[in-house]
VMD Tcl script that draws the C-alpha trace (Angstrom):
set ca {
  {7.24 3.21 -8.46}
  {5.76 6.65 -7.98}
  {8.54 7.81 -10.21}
  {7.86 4.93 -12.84}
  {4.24 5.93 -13.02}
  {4.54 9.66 -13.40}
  {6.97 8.86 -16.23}
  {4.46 6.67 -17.97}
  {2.14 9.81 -17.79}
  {4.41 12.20 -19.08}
  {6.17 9.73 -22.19}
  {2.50 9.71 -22.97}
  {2.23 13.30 -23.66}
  {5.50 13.67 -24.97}
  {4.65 10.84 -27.52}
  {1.67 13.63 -28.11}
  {4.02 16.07 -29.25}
  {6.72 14.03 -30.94}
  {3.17 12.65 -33.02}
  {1.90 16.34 -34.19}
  {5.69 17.46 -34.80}
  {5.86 14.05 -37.05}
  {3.16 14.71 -38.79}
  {3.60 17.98 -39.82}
  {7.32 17.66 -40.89}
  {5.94 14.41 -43.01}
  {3.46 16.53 -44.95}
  {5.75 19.52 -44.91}
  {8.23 17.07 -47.13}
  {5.09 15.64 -48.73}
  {4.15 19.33 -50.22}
  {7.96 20.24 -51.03}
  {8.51 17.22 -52.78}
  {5.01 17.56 -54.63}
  {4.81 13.67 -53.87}
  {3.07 11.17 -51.70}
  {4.40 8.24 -50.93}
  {3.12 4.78 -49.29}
  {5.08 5.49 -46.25}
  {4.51 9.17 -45.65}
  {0.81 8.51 -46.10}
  {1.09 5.78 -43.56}
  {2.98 7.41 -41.16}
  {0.54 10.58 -41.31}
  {-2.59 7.89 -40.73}
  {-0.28 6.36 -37.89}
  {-0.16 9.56 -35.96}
  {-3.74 11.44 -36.80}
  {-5.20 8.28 -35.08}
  {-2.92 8.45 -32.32}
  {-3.73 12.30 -32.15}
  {-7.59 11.76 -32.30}
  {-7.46 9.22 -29.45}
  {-5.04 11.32 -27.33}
  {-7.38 13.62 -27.67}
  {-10.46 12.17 -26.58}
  {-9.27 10.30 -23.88}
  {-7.85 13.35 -22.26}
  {-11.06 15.40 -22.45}
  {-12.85 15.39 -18.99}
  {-16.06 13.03 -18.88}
  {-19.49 14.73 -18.25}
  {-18.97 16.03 -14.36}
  {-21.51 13.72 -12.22}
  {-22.16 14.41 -8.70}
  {-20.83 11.22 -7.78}
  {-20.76 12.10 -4.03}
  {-24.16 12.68 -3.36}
  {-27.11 10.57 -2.97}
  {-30.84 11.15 -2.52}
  {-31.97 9.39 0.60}
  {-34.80 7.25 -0.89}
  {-31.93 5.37 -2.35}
  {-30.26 4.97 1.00}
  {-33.22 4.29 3.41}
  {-32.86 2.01 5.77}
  {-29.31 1.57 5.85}
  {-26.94 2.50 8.60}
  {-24.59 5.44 8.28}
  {-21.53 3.39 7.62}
  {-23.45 1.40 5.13}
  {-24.26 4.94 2.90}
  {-20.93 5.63 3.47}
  {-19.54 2.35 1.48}
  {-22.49 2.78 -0.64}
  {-20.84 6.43 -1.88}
  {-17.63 5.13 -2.20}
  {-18.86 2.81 -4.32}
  {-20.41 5.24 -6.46}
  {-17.91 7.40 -6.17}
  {-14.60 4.91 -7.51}
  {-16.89 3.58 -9.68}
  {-17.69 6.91 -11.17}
  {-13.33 6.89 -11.13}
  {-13.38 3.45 -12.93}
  {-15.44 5.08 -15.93}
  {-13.06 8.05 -16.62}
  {-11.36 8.08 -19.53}
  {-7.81 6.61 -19.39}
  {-5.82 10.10 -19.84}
  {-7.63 11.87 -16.99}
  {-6.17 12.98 -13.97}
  {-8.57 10.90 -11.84}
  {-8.91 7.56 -13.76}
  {-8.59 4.32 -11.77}
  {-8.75 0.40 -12.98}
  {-9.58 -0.94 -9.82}
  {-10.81 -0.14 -6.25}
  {-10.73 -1.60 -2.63}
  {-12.54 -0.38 0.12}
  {-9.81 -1.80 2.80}
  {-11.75 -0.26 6.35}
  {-14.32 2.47 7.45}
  {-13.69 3.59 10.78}
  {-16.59 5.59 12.34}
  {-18.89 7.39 12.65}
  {-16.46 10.00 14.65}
  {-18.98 12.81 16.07}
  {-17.70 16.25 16.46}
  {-20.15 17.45 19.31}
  {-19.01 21.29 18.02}
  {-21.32 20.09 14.74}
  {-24.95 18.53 14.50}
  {-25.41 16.28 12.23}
  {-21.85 15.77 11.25}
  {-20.53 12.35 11.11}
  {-16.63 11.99 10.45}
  {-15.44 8.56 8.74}
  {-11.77 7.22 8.68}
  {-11.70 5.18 5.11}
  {-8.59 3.28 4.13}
  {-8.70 2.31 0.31}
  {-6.50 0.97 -2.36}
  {-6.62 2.13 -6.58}
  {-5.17 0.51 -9.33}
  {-4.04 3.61 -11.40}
  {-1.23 5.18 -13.49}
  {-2.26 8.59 -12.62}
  {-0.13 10.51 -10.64}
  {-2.69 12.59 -8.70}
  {-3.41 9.23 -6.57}
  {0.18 8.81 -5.63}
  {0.05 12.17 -3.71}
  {-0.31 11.94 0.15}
  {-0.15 9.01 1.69}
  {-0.49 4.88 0.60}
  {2.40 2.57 -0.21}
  {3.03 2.20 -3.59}
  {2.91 -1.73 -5.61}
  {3.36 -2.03 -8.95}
  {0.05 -0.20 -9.90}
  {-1.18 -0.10 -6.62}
  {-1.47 2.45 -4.27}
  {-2.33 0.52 -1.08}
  {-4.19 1.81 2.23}
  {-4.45 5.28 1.31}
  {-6.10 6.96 4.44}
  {-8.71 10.05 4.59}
  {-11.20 11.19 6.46}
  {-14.76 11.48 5.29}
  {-17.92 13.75 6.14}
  {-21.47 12.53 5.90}
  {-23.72 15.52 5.66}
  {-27.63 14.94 5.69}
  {-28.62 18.15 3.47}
  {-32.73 18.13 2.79}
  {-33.22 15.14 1.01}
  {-30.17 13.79 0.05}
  {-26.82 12.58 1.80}
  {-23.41 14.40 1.24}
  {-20.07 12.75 1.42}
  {-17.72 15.03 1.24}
  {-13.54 14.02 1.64}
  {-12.03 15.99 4.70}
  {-8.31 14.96 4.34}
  {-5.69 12.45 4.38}
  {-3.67 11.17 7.44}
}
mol new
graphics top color blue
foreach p $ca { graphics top sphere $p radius 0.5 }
foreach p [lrange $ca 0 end-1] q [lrange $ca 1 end] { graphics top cylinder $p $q radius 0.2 }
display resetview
């Protein structure tokens, strides 16, 4: 599967290509035959839209810190509780990236967080053990660990730091298993 996806990925951008080379061999003919015909023009249409939406759904979305929240937003709730409530934010943030990007999911499931895990050499640092499942074609989320289902990757493990930084709550992602 992890093969399957990567090659949906890369046909993508290869499609990419073969579309610009297209393109500019069709209008290369175009201006050597000094005539345009239904099917050339169509063809060119074909692949600038192609191109243009390439294009934009490979550029990176605006960057949002989508692992940090003020702690107004949070108060009240128990550690674990802003740590699902990050998560949230944070795969939803995933959710809204455009499809080409490295990082883009369809869908999320928070399967388990384990924790908090105190490191007494740290204050104030909390260690989570998240397990998770994405629905994604990207490759990136393949990487490491998780069993791979048709577009699933399924209980991918890391570990998770909360941080309490002046007013606002830090979740930063320590590693995988």
């Amino acid at each position: 599967m992890t093969k399957m996806i990567i090659f949906i990925s890369d046909s993508l951008f290869l499609l990419y290509v073969a579309a610009s080379l297209m393109i500019i061999i069709t209008i290369y003919k175009c201006i050597k035959a000094k005539k345009l015909e239904t099917r050339n023009i169509v063809v060119i249409l074909i692949g600038i839209v192609y191109l243009l939406f390439y294009s934009y759904e490979s550029l990176p979305s605006e960057r949002v810190q989508y692992n940090h929240m003020s702690i107004s937003e949070v108060e009240g709730l128990s550690e674990k509780e802003i740590v699902e409530k990050i998560l949230v934010q944070e795969f939803n943030y995933y959710k809204s990236e455009r499809l080409f990007t490295k990082n883009q999911i369809f869908d999320y499931k928070i399967n388990r967080i384990n924790g908090p895990i105190n490191d007494a050499s740290k204050i104030d640092n909390h260690y989570y053990d998240v397990s998770y499942s994405v629905k994604t074609i990207a490759p990136a989320w393949i990487a490491g660990n998780g069993e791979s289902e048709g577009l699933w990757v399924n209980n991918k493990s890391e570990f998770y730091n909360l941080i309490k930084n002046n007013d606002q709550y830090i979740l930063n992602r320590v590693g995988g298993l």
